[in-house]
DOVEX-765350 format. One line per field, with one value per residue: residue number from 1; y, z, x of N, C-alpha, C in turn. Coordinates in steps of 0.1 Angstrom, whole numbers. Each point is the difference from the previous one (the first is absolute). Example, Ala and Ser with C-alpha at 12.3 -4.5 7.8 and 13.67 -1.06 7.14 Angstrom:
% residues 2
pos c(1;2)
ny c(-57;11)
nz c(78;-7)
nx c(132;-4)
cay c(12;11)
caz c(0;0)
cax c(-9;9)
cy c(12;11)
cz c(0;8)
cx c(9;-8)
% end
This chain:
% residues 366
pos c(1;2;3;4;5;6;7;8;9;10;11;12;13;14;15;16;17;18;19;20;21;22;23;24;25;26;27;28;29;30;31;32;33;34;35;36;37;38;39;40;41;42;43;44;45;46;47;48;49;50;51;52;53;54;55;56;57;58;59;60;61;62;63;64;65;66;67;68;69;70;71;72;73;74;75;76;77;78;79;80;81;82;83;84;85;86;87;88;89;90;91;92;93;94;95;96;97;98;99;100;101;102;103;104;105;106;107;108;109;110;111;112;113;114;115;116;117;118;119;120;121;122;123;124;125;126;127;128;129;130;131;132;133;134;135;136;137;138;139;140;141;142;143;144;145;146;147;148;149;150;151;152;153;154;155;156;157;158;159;160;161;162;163;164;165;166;167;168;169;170;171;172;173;174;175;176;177;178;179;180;181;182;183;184;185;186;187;188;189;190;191;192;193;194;195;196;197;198;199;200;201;202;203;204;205;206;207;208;209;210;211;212;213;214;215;216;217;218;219;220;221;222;223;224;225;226;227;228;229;230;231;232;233;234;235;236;237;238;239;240;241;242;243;244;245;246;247;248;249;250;251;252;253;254;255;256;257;258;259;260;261;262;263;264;265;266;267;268;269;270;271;272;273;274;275;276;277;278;279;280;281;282;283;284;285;286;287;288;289;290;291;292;293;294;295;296;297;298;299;300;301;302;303;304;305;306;307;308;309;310;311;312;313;314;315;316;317;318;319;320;321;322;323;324;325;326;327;328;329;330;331;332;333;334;335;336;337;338;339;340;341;342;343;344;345;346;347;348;349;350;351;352;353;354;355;356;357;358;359;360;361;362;363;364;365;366)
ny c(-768;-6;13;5;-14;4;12;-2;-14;7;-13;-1;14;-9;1;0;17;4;-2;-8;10;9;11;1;12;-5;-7;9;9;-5;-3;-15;1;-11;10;-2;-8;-1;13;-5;-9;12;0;-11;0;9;-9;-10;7;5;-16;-3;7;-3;-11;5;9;-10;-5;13;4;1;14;6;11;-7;-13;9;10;-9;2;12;-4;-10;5;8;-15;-7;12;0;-16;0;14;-5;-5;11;7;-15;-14;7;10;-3;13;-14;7;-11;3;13;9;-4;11;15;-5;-3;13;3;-5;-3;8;8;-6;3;13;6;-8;2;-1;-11;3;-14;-6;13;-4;-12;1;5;-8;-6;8;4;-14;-4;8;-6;-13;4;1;-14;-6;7;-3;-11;12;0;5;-5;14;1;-12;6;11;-7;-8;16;2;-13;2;15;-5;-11;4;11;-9;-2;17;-4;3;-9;-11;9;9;5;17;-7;-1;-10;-8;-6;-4;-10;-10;1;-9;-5;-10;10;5;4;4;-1;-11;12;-11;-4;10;-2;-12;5;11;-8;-8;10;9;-13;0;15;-5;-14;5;11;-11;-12;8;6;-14;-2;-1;-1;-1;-12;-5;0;-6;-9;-6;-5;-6;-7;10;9;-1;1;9;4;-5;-1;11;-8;13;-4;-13;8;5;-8;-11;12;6;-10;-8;17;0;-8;4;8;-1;-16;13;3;-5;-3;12;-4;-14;2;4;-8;9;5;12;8;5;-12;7;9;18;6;-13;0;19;-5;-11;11;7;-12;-5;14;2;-10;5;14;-6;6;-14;0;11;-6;-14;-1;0;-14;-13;8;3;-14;1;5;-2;-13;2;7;5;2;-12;-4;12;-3;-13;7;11;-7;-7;11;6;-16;9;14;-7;-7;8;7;-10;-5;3;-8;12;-9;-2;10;-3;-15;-1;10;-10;-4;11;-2;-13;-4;5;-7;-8;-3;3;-8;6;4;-2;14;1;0;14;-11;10;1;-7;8)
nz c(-602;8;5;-13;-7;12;-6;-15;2;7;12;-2;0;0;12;-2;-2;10;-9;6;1;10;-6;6;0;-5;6;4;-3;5;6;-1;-15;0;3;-12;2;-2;-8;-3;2;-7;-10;3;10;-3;-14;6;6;-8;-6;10;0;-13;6;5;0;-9;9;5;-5;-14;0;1;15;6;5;6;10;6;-4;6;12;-5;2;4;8;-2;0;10;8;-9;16;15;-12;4;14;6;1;-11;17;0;5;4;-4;-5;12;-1;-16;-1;15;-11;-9;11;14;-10;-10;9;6;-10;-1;17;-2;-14;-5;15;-4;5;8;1;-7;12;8;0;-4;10;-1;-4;0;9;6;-6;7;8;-6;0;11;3;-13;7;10;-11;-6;14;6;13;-1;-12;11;10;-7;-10;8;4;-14;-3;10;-4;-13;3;12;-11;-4;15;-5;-17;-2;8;-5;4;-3;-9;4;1;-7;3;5;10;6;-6;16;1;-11;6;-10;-4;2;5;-5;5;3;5;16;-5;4;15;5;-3;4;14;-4;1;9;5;-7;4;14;-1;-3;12;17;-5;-3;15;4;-8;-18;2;11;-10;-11;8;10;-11;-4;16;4;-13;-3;-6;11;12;-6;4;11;-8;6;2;-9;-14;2;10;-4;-9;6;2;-13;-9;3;-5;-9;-4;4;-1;-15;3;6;-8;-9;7;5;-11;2;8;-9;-10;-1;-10;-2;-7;11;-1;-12;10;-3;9;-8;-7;0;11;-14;-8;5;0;-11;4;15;-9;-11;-9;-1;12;-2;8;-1;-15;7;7;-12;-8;7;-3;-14;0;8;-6;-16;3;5;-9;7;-1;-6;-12;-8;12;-3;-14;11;11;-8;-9;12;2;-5;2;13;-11;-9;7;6;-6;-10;11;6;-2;-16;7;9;-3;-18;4;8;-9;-5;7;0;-13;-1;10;-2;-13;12;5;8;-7;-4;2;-13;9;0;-2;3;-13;13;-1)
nx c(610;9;0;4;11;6;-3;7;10;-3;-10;-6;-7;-2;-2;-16;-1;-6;-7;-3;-9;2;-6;-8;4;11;1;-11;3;8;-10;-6;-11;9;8;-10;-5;12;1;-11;2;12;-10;-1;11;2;-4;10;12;1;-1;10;0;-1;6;6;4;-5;9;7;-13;3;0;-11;-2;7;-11;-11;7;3;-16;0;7;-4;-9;3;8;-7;-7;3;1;-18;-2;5;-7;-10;-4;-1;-8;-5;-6;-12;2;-13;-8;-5;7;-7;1;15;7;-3;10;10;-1;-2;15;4;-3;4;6;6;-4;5;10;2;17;5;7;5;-9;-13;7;0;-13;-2;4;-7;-5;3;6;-11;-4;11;-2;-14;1;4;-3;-8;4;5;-2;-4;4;2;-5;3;6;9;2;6;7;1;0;7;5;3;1;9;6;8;4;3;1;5;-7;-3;2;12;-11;9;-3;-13;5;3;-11;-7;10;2;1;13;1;7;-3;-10;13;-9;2;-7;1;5;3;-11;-5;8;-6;-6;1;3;-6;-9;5;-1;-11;-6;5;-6;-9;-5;5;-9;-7;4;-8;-10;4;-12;-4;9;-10;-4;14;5;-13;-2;6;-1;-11;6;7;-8;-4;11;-4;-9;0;-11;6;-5;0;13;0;1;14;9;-4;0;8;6;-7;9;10;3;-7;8;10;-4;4;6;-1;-7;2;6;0;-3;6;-2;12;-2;-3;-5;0;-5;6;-10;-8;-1;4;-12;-9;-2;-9;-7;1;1;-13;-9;6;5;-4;-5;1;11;10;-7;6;9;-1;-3;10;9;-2;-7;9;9;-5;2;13;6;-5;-13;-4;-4;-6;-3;-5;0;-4;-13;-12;0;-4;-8;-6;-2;-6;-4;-4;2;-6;-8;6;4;-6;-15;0;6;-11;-1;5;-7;-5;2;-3;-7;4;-3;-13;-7;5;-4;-10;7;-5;9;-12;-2;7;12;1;11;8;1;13;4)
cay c(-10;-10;4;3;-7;-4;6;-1;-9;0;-1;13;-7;-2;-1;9;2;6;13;2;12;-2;9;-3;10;-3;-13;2;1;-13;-10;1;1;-14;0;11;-5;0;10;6;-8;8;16;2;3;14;0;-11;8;10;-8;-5;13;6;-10;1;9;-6;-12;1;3;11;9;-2;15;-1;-6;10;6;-13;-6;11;-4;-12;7;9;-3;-3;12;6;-7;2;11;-3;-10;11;7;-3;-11;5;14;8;5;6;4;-2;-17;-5;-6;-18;-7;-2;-8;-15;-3;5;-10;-9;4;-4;-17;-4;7;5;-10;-10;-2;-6;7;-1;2;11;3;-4;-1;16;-3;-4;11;4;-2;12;17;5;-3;8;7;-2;6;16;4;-6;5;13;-5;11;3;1;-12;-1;9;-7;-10;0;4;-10;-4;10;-3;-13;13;9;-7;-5;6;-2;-7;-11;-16;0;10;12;4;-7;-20;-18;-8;-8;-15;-18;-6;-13;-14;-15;-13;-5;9;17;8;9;5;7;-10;-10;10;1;-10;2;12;-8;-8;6;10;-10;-12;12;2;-8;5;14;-1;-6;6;12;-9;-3;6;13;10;6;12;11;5;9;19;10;0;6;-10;1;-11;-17;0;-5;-17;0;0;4;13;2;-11;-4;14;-2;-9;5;9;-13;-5;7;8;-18;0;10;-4;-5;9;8;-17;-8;6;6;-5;3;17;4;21;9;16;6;9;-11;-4;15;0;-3;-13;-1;7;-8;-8;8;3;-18;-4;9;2;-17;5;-6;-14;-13;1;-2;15;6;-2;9;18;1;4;9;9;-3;-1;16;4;-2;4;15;10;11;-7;-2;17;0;-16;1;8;-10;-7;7;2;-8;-5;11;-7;-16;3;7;-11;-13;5;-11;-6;-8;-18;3;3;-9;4;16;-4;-10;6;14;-5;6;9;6;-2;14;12;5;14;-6;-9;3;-4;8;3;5;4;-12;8;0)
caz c(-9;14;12;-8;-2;13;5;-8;2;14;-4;-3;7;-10;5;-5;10;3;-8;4;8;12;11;-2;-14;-9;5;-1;-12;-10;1;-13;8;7;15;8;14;4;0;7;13;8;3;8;11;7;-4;7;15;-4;-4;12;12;-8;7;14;1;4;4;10;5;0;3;-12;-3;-5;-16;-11;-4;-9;-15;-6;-2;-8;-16;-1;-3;-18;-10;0;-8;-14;-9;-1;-8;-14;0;6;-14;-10;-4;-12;10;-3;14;-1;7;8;-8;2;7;-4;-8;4;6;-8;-8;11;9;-11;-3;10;1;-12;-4;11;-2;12;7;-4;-11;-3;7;-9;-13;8;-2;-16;-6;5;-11;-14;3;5;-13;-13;7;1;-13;-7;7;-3;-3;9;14;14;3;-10;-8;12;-3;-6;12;13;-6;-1;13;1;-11;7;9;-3;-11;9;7;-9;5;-11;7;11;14;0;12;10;5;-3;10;7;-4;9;5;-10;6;-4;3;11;14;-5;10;9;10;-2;-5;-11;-10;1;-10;-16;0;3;-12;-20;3;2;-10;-13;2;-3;-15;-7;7;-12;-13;-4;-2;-14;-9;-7;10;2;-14;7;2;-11;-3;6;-2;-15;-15;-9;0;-1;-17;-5;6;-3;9;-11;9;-1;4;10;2;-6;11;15;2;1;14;17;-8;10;19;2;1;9;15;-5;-1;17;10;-5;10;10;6;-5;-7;-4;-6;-8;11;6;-13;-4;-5;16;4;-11;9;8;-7;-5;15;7;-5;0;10;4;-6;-18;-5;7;-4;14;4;-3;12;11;0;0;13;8;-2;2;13;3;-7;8;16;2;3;-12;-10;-9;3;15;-2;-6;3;6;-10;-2;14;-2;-14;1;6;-5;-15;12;10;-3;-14;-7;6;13;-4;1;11;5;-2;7;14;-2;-6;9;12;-5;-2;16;2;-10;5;17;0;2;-18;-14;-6;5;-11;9;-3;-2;1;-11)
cax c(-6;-7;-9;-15;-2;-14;-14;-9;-5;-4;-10;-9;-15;-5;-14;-10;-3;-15;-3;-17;-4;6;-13;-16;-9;4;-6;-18;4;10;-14;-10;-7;-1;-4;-12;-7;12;0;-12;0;12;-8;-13;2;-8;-14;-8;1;-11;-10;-3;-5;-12;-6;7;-7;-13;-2;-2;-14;-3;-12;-2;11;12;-2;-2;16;2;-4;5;15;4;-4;10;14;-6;-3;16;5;6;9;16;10;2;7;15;8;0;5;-12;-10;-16;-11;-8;-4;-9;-12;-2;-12;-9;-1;-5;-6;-11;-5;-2;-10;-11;0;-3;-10;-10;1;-5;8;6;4;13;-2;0;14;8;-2;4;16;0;-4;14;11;-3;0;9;10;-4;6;13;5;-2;12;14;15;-3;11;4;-10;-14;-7;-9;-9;-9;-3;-11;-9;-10;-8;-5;-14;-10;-9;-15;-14;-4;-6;-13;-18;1;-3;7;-6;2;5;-7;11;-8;-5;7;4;-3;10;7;-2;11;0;-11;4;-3;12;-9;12;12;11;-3;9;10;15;-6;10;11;7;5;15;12;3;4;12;7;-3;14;13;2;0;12;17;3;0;-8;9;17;2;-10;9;8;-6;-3;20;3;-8;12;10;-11;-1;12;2;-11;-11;-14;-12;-16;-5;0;-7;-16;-1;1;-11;-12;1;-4;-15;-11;-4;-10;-11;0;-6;-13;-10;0;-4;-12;-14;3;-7;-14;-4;14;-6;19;5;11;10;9;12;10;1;10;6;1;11;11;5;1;13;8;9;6;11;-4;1;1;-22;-5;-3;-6;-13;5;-8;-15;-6;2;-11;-11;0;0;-12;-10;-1;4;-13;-5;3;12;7;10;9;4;10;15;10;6;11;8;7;11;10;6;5;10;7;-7;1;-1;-16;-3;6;10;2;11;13;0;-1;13;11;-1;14;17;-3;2;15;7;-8;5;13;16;0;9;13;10;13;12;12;14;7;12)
cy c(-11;3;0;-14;-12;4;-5;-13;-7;-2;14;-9;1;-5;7;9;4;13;2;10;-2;5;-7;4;-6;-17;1;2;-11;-10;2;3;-12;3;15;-3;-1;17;4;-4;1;15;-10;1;12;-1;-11;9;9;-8;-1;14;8;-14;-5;13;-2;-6;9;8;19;5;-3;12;-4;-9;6;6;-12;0;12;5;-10;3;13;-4;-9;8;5;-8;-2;13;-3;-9;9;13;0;-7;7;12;8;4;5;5;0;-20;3;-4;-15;-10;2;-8;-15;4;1;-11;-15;3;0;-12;-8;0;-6;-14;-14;-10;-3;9;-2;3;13;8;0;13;22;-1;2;10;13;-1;4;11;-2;0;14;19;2;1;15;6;3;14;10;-3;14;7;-1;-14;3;8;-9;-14;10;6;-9;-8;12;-5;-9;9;2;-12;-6;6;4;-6;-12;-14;-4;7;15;1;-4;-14;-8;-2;-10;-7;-11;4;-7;-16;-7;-12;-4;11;13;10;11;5;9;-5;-8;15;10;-11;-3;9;-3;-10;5;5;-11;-7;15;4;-14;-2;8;-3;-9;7;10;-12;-3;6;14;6;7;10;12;10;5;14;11;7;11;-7;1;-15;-11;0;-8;-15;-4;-4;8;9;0;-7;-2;16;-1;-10;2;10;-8;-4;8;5;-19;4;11;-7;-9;2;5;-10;-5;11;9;-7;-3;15;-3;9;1;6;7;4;-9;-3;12;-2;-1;-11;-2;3;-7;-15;5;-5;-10;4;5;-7;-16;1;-13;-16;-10;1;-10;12;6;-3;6;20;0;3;14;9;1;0;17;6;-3;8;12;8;13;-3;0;8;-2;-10;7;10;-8;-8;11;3;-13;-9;7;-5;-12;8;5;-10;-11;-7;-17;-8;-10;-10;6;4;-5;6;14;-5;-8;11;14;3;9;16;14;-3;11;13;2;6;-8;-7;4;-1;10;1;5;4;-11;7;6;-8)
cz c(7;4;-13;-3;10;3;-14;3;16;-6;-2;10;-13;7;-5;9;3;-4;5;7;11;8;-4;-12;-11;-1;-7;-18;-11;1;-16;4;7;17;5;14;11;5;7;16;13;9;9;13;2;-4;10;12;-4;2;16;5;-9;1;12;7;0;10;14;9;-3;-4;-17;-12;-9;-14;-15;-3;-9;-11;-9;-3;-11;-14;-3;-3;-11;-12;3;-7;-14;-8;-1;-7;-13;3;5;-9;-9;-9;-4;9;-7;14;-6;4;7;-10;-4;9;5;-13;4;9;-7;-6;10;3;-11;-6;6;4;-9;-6;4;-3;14;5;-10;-19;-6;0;-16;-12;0;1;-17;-2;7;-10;-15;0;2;-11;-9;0;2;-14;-5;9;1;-3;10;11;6;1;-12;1;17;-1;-10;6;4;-9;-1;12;5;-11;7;9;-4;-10;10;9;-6;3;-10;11;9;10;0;13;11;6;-11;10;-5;-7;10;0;-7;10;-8;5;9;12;-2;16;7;17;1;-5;-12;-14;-4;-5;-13;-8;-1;-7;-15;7;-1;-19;-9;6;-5;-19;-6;0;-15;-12;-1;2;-12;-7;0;14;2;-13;6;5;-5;-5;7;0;-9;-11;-7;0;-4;-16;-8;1;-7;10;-8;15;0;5;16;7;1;9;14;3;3;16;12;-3;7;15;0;0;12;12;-5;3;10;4;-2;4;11;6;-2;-4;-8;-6;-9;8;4;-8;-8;-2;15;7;-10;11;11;1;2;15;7;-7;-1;15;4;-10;-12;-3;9;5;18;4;-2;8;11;-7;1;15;10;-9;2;15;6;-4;15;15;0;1;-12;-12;-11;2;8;-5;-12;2;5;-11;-7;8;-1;-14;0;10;1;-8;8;10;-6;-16;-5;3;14;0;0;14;8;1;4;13;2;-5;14;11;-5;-5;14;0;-5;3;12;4;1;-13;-10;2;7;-11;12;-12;-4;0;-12;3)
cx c(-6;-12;-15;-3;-10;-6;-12;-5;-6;-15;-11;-14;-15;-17;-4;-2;-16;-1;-18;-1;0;-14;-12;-4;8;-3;-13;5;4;-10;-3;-12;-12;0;-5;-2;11;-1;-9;2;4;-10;-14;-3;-13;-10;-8;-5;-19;-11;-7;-3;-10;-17;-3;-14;-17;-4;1;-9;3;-15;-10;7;11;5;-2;10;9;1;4;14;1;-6;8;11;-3;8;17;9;4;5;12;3;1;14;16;2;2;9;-7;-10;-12;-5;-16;-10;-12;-12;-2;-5;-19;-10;-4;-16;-16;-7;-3;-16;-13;-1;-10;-19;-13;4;-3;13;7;13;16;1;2;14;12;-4;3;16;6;-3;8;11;0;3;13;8;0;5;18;0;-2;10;11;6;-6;12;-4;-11;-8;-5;-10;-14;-14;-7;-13;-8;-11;-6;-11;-13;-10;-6;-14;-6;-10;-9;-16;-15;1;-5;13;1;5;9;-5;6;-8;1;-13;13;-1;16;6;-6;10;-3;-15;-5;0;10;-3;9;12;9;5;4;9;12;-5;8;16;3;1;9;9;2;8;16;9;5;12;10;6;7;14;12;0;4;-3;7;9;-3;-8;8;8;-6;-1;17;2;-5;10;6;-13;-5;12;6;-14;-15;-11;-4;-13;-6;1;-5;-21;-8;-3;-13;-13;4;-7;-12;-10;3;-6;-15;0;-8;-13;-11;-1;-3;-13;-13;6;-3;-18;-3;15;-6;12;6;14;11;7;12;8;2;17;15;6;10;18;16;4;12;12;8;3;13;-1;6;-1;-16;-2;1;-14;-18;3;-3;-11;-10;2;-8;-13;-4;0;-13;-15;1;-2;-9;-1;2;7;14;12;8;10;11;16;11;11;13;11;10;12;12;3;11;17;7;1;-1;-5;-17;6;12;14;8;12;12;3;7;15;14;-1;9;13;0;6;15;13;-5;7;11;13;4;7;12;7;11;10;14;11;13;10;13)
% end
């Protein structure tokens, strides 16, 4: 009775204890949404790293060759970019990015042209009209998933195609041409260089944008869906609305790359907005690995880069891509943007591989 009667009245601890999340991801989580910029802030490291060698790269006397490769690399990681916020953020595999970025590069260039409409104006306004399509699109979509919605995505990049190939005041199968150079501020951009960090700064403002956006709200509900709409329906996450959102977002970069890289060619044609431009898309994002929209410039560059070296044209480039998908999909599962952590876990991997490793079963005596 002693021993209980000193234990009941023995001080007790009565400090508060720390109940606050211990990890980053629970921390990033328990934020309001008062420290967006907090959240965000944590992710800009790689985007600055990108900013300076996607700027960087000007400065050190490259070719015109290669500028050009450049501008084509950065219009490509554009157009990837806003798939991966459809098909990684989301979950909702379209394959129809390249008619959006026939949507911007058309409606730009005709503006530009026939309207005599300033370069940035035209831009914007080939954006605006994008995002319509995408929205409109993302609502006829809503109950398709997995392949009937991908099948319907390339239907409608497959229509813009062929309405493109129609005889009409955007040139049919012939292209539109001429177009004027873009001009900003007075400054008509006639130089490589000068349109190459033209290129380089929409890549930098459309990765600081995205990096934004998957810290926000809509990011994390983006997540939930791609996760489990079920569950994200149940916590009250508006599927229609953020579905309708993410389709609009990557249907504007797309046009983006369209629009910016359409007087910079001076000529476009449908040829440039096929279903194998699309395919191609497909593929950036696949081997820079699904959601992560810096993998998805690191594909961009290695497909656009392959596409261009590889001798006996397209045909050949596409074979290769194929070959290498097959051995991302087999070594590499997590793409480019997963390379690290492959490299980091490969130590322990060799370890549990070396002869003598396994578990010895010895005799317990009786």
């Amino acid at each position: 009775m002693r021993d209980r009667a000193s234990r009941d009245t023995a001080p007790r601890d009565t400090a508060p204890r720390d109940t606050a999340p211990r990890d980053r991801a629970s921390r990033e989580r328990a934020l309001p949404d008062g420290g967006l910029a907090l959240r965000a802030g944590r992710h800009l490291g790689p985007t600055l790293l990108a900013a300076m060698l996607l700027i960087g790269f000007a400065f050190t006397n490259p070719g015109a060759t290669d500028l050009a490769l450049g501008v084509n690399i950065g219009v490509a990681a554009i157009a990837a970019v806003g798939l991966t916020l459809t098909i990684g953020g989301a979950g909702q595999l379209a394959l129809g990015q390249a008619g959006f970025m026939a949507v911007g590069a058309y409606g730009t260039a005709y503006l530009m042209r026939d309207r005599e409409m300033p370069f940035l104006p035209a831009l914007v306004l080939g954006v605006v009209g994008a995002l319509l399509l995408g929205a409109l699109v993302g609502y006829i979509a809503l109950r398709l998933r997995g392949n009937y919605l991908a099948m319907a995505t390339l239907a409608v990049g497959t229509g813009i195609h062929a309405f493109l190939m129609l005889p009409g005041p955007l040139g049919g199968a012939n292209g539109f041409a001429p177009i004027p150079f873009p001009e900003i501020l007075g400054h008509r951009l006639l130089d490589p260089r000068d349109q190459y960090l033209l290129v380089a700064v929409a890549l930098i403002a459309v990765l600081l944008g995205s990096r934004w956006l998957l810290s926000a709200r809509l990011g994390r509900e983006l997540a939930a869906i791609r996760d489990d709409e079920v569950a994200a329906r149940s916590v009250g996450v508006n599927i229609t609305a953020r579905k309708v959102q993410v389709f609009a977002i990557s249907a504007g970069l797309g046009a983006l790359a369209g629009g910016v890289n359409a007087p910079l060619q001076t000529a476009i044609d449908p040829s440039l907005f096929s279903t194998a431009v699309s395919l191609q898309l497909f593929v950036m994002v696949i081997l820079g690995g699904l959601g992560n929209i810096y993998g998805a410039v690191l594909g961009a560059a290695l497909v656009t880069w392959l596409i261009s070296e590889v001798p006996g044209g397209g045909s050949w480039a596409l074979t290769v891509l194929g070959v290498i998908v097959i051995a991302f999909m087999a070594l590499l599962p997590g793409g480019l943007a997963g390379l690290g952590a492959a490299a980091r876990a490969l130590p322990g991997r060799l370890s549990r591989r070396r002869p003598g490793s396994a578990a010895v079963i010895t005799e317990v005596p009786e």
